[in-house]
C-alpha positions in Angstrom: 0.0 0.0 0.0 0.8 3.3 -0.6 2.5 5.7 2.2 0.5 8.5 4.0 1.6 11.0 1.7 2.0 8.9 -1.9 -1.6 8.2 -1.9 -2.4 8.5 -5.5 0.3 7.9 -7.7 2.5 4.7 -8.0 6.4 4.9 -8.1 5.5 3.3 -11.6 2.7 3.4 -14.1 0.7 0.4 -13.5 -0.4 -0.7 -17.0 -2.4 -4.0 -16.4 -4.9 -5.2 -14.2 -2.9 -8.0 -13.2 0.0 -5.5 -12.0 -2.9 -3.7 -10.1 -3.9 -6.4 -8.6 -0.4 -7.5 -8.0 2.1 -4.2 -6.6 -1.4 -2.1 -5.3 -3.9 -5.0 -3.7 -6.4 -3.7 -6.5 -9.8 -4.9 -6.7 -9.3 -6.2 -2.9 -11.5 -2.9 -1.7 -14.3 -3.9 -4.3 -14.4 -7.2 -3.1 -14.8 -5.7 0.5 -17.1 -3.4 -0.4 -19.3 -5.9 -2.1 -18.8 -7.9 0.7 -20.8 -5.2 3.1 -24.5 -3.2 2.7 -24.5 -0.1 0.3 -25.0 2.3 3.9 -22.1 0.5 5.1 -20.1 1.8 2.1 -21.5 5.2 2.5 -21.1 5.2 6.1 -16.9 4.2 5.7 -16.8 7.6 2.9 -18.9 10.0 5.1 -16.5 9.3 8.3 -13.7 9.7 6.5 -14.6 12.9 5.4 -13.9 12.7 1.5 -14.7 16.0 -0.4 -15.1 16.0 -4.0 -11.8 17.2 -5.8 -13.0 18.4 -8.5 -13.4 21.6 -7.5 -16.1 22.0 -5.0 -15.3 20.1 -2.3 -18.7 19.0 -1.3 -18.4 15.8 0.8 -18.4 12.8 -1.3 -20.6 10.7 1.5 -23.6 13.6 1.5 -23.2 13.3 -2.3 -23.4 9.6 -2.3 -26.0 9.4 0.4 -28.4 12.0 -1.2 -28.7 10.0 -4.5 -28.9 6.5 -2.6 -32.2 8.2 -0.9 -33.3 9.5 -3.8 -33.6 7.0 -6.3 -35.8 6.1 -9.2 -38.7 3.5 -8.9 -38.3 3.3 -12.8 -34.6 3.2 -13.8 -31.4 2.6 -12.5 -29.5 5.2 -10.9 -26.1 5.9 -12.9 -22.3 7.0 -12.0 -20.4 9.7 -13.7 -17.3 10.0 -13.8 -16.0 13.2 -14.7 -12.5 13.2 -16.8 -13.3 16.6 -18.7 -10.5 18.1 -17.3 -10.2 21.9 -18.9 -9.6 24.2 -16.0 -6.4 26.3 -17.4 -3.3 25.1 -15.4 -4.4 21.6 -13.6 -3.5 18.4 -14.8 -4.1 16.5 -11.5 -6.9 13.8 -13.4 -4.9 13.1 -16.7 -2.0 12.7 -13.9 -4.0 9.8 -12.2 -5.7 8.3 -15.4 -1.7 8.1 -17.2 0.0 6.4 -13.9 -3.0 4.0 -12.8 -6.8 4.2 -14.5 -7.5 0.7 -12.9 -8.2 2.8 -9.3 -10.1 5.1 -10.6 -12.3 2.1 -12.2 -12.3 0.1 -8.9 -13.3 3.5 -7.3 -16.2 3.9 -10.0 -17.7 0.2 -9.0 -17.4 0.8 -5.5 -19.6 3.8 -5.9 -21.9 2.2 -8.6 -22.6 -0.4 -5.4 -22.7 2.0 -2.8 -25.9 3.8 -5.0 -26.9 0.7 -6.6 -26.2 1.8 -10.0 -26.2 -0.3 -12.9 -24.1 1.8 -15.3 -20.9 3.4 -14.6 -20.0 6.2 -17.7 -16.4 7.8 -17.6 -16.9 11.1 -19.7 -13.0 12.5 -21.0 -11.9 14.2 -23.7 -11.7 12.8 -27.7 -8.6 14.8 -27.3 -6.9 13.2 -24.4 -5.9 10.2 -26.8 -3.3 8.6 -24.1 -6.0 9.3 -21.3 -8.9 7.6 -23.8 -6.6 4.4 -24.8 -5.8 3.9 -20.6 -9.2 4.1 -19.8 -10.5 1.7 -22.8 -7.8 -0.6 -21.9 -8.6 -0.9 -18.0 -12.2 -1.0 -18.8 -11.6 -3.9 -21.0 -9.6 -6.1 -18.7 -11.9 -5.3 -15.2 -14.9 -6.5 -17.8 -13.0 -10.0 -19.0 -12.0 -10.7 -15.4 -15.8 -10.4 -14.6 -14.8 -7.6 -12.4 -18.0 -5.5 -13.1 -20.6 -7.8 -11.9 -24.0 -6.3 -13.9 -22.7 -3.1 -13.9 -21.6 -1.8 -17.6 -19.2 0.6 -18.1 -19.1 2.9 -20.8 -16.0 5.7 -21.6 -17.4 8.1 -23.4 -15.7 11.1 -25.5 -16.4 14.6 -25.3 -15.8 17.7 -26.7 -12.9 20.4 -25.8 -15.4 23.0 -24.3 -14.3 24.3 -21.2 -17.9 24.0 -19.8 -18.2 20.5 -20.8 -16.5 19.8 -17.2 -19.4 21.6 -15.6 -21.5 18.8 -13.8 -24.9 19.1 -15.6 -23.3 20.7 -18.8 -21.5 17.0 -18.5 -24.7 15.0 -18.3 -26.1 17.2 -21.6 -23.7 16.5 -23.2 -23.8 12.3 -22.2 -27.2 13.0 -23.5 -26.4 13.9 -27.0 -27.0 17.8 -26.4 -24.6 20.7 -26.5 -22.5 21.5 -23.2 -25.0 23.7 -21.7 -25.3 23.8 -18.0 -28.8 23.1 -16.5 -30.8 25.0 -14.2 -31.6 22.0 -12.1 -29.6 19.6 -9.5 -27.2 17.2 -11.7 -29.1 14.0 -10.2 -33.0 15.3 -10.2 -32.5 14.0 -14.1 -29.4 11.7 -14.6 -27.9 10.7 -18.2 -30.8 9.4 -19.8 -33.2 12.4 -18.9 -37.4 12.5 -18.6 -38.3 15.3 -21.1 -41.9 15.0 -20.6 -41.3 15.3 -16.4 -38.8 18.3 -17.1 -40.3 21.1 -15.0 -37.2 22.6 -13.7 -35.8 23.0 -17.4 -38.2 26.1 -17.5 -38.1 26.9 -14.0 -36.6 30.2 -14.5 -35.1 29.7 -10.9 -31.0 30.3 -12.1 -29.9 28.8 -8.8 -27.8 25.8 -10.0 -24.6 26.8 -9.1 -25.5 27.3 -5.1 -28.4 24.9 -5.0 -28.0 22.8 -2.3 -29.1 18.9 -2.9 -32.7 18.5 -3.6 -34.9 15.5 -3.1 -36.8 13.0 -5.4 -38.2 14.4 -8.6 -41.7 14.7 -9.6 -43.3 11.5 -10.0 -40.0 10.1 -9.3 -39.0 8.9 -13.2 -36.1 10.4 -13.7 -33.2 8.7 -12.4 -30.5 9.8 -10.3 -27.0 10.6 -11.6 -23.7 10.6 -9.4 -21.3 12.7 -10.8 -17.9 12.6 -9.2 -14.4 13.5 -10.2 -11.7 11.4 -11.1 -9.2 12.0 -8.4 -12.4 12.1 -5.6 -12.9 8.0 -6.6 -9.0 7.4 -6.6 -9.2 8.0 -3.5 -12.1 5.2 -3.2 -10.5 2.0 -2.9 -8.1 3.3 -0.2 -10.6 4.1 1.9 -12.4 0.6 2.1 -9.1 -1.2 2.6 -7.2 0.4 5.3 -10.5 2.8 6.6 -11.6 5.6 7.8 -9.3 6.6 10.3 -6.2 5.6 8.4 -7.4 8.5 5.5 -7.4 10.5 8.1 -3.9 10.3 9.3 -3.5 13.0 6.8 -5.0 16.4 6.2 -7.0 18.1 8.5 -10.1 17.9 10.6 -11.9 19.5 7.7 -9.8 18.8 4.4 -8.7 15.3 5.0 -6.3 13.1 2.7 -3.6 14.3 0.5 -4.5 16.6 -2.7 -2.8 16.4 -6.3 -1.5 20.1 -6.7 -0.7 21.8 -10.3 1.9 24.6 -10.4 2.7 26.0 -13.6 4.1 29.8 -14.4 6.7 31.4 -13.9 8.4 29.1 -11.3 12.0 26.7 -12.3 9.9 24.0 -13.7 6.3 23.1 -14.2 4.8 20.0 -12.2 1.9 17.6 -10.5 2.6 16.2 -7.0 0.7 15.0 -4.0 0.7 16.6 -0.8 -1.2 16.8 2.3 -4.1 18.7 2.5 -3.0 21.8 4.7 0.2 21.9 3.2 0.8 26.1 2.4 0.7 27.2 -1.0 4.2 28.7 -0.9 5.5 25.0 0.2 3.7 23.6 -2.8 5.1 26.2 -5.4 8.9 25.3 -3.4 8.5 21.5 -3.2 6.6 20.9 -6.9 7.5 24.6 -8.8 10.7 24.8 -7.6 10.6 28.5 -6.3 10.5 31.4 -7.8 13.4 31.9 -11.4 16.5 33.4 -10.8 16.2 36.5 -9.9 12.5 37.2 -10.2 9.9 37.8 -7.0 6.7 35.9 -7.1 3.7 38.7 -6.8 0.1 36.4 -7.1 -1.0 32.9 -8.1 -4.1 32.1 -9.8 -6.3 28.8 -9.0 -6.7 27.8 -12.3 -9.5 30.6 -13.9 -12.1 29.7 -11.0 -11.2 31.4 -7.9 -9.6 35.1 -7.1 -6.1 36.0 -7.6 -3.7 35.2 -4.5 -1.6 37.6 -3.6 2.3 36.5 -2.7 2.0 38.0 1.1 -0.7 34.9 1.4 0.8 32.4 0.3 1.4 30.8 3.7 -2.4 30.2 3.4 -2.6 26.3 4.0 -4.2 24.5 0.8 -8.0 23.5 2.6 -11.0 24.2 1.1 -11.9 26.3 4.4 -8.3 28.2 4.8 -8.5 28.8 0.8 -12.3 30.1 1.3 -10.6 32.5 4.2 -9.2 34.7 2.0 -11.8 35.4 -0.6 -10.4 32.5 -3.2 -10.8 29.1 -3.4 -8.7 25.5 -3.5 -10.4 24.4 -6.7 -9.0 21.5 -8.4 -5.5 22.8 -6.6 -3.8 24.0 -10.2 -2.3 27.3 -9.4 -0.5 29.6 -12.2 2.4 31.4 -10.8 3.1 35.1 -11.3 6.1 36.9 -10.9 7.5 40.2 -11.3 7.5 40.2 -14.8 3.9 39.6 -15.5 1.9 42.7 -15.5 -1.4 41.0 -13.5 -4.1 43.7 -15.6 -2.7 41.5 -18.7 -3.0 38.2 -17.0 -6.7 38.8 -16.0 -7.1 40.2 -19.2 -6.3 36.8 -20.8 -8.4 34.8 -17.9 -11.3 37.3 -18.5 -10.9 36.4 -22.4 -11.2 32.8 -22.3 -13.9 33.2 -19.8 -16.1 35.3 -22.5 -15.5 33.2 -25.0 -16.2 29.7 -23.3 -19.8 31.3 -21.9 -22.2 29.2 -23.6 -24.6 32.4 -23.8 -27.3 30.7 -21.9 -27.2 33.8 -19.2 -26.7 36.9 -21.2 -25.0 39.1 -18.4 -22.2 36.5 -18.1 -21.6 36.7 -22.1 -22.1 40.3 -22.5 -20.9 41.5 -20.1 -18.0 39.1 -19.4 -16.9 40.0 -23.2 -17.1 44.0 -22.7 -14.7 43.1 -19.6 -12.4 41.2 -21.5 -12.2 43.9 -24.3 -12.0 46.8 -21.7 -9.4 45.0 -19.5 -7.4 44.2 -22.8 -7.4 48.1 -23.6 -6.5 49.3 -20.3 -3.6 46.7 -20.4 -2.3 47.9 -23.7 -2.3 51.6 -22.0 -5.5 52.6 -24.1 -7.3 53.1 -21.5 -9.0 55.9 -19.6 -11.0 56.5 -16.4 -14.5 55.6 -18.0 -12.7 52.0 -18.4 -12.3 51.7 -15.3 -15.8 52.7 -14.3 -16.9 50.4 -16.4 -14.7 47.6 -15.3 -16.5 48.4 -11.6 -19.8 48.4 -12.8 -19.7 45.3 -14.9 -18.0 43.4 -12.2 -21.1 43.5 -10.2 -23.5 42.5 -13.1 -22.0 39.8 -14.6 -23.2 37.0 -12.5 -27.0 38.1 -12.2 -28.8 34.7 -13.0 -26.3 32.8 -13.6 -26.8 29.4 -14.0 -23.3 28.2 -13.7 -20.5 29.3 -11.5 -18.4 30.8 -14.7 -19.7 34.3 -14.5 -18.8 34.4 -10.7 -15.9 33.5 -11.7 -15.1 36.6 -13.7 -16.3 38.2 -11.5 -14.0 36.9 -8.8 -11.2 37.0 -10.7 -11.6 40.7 -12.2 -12.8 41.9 -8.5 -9.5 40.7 -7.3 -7.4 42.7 -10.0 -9.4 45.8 -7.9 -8.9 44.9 -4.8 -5.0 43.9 -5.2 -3.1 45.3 -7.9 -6.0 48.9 -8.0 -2.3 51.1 -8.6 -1.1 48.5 -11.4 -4.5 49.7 -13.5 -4.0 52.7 -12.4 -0.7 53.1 -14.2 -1.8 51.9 -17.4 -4.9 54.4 -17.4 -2.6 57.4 -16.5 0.1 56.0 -19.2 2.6 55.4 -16.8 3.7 52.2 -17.8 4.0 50.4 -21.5 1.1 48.9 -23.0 0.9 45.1 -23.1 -1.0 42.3 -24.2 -3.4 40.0 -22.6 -1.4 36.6 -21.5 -2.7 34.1 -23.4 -4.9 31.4 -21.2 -5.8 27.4 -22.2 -6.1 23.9 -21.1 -2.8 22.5 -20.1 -2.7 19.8 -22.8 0.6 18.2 -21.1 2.8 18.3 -18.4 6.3 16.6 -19.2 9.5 17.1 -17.5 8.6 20.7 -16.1 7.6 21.9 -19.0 4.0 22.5 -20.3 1.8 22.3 -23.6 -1.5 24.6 -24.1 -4.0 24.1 -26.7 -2.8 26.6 -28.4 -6.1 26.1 -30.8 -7.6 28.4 -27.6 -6.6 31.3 -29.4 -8.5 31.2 -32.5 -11.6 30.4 -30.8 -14.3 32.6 -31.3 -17.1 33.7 -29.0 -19.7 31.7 -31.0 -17.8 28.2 -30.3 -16.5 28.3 -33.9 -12.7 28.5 -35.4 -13.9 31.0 -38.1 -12.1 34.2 -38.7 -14.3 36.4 -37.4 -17.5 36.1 -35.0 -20.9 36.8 -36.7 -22.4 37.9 -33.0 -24.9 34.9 -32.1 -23.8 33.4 -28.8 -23.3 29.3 -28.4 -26.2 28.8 -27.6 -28.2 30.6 -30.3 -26.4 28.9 -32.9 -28.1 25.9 -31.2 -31.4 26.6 -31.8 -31.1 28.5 -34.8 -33.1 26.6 -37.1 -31.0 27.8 -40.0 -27.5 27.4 -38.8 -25.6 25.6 -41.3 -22.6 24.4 -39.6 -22.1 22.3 -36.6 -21.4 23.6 -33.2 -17.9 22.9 -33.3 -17.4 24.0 -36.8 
């Protein structure tokens, strides 16, 4: 087994299930947890107080509970999981899925009979072509062992959209739709969804990003989907073998286990490693980054293009979901981009608040329209364009472009851009009053690899349009209108 602080990730990439089985006691949880009840299952995850890595940190044995309660009379309840990583500088899943995918399976049939699930779906990326071939391969050999019981599993490939990763845009998109976030809870309707029962879909309510979990549907005909992240049912199998208490060795009372950190940025060299939960950011950036390049001064990190920017004078925050939440930003999926003293921060957020606008699906108009005029104004003040009335308008859309949103990405730019204002307010300031040189937006993407400390975007990001397409120029109609545009003539992706 694994020590307390090399969870995750073997010394070696375990490549078959009989080396699994062989150097990592694989498939000996499933067996134990097949072995006990379903609430006994839950009962091991809930005390050892799991929270979901993939960015929200919700505890994994409410999660699992609430769908167990709340399932269909009609069809089987379903697991997700969710291998969609796009959140610009973490490549903690693909990490996990390249060194051992046969945990994250094990994990993925522990939870499929904790919730009594018959299907187990693990939605990636067509793009992550290593990721897809690991996953296929695992699936293959846990289903000719007769590993899965009468539980199918299914990997399924997705598109590159950045929004495809959001829970319920996930689930559309399983579904054969578009990756357009819902308005209701992810398991009220699961992957094969009751259009007829729909209510919610026209609800009007927005609340989907802070909703807290519902019960049963109307009627109860929808089934239930568990969506969980990849690195949240890693961490699974480890749990029902050595228990509870043994998770809890490491981490604290409230963030428990170890967490698989990103640093990328302007640090010696780029990297993925595991470390406890509580463990500061600036030990991270030391231990994985490297420190800061000759010469240079670290000034901010960013948490991927989700949470506000971090300031160096707190980078002693420990990495918890509750010390992170402290001071106004957030863990997320723990991939921080490192700035230094030769990135101007108004043209980093300038590039976050770009790929924001553009990967809005449109389904909220404040978030598109408004997150677009803050991209353009932020790029203009940046190039030392700007004036006062930019900055007016920087403050005023701030505080607009979240109103209804569905989804958390407009409160994301909003965090992100508020933070600009609240910590580097004299860096804009110089640029408006032309005292420094004009500059352009940092470009932001998906890490598409991570190899010895150096990293690969998509650099495809930059010819992406607002509408979704790769055309040369935009033609105004959001995402989602070229949707249901009855006349559209290319496909969404086109």
């Amino acid at each position: 087994m694994p020590n307390d602080e090399q969870r995750l990730i073997p010394t070696a990439p375990i490549t078959s299930l009989e080396q699994y089985r062989s150097e990592c006691s694989g498939v000996d949880a499933l067996m134990a947890a097949r072995a006990v009840q379903p609430d006994d299952v839950i009962a091991e995850i809930t005390a050892s107080g799991l929270r979901g890595r993939g960015g929200a940190g919700f505890p994994t044995g409410v999660k699992w509970q609430t769908v167990r309660d709340n399932q269909s009379e009609v069809l089987a309840t379903t697991v997700v999981v969710n291998a969609a990583e796009g959140e610009p500088g973490t490549f903690k899943d693909r990490t996990i899925l390249r060194a051992n995918p046969y945990v994250v399976v094990e994990g993925a049939l522990i939870a499929a009979h904790a919730v009594e699930a018959r299907q187990v779906i693990i939605a990636t990326k067509a793009a992550f072509v290593d990721v897809v071939a690991a996953l296929c391969r695992a699936v293959s050999e846990f289903t000719d062992a007769g590993l899965c019981g009468d539980v199918e599993i299914e990997v399924f490939e997705g598109p590159d959209e950045y929004l495809y990763g959001e829970e319920t845009a996930l689930l559309e998109v399983i579904d054969g739709r578009p990756p357009f976030p819902r308005i209701a809870p992810p398991f009220r309707r699961g992957v094969v969804e009751v259009v007829e029962h729909d209510e919610d879909a026209v609800s009007g309510s927005g609340l989907a990003a802070h909703v807290e979990m519902a019960g049963a549907a109307a009627e109860n005909l929808a089934p239930p989907a568990l969506v969980d992240n990849v690195e949240t049912l890693a961490n699974v199998p480890q749990i029902i073998l050595r228990g509870a208490d043994a998770f809890r060795q490491v981490g604290t009372e409230r963030s428990a286990g170890t967490i698989l950190c990103t640093i990328t940025g302007h640090v010696r060299h780029a990297g993925t490693a595991e470390v406890p939960l509580g463990t500061t950011l600036r030990d991270a950036i030391d231990r994985i980054g490297g420190g800061a390049l000759p010469g240079r001064t670290l000034t901010a990190a960013m948490p991927g293009v989700s949470g506000a920017l971090i300031p160096a004078e707190r980078f002693d925050t420990p990495l918890t979901y509750e010390d992170m939440a402290s001071i106004g930003s957030g863990l997320g999926s723990a991939g921080f981009w490192i700035l230094d003293d030769s990135v101007d921060p108004v043209a980093a957020v300038a590039g976050v608040s770009r790929f924001l606008a553009v990967e809005s699906c449109g389904q909220c108009t404040p978030c598109k329209v408004d997150g677009l005029t803050l991209a353009d104004t932020l790029e203009r003040i940046a190039a030392s364009a700007g004036n006062e009335t930019d900055l007016a308008t920087i403050r005023k859309r701030v505080d607009t472009v979240a109103f209804g949103a569905r989804c958390n990405l407009g409160r994301q730019q909003q965090a992100v851009v508020q933070s600009l204002l609240d910590h580097f307010s004299d860096v804009l300031e110089d640029h408006v009053h032309r005292r420094v040189e004009g500059v352009d937006p940092v470009f932001v993407a998906e890490l598409r690899d991570v190899d010895d400390g150096e990293v690969t975007l998509n650099e495809r990001q930059a010819d992406k349009q607002p509408d979704w397409t790769y055309h040369d120029s935009w033609d105004g109609r959001f995402p989602v209108e070229r949707f249901t545009d009855h006349r559209r003539d290319e496909p969404l992706d086109g």
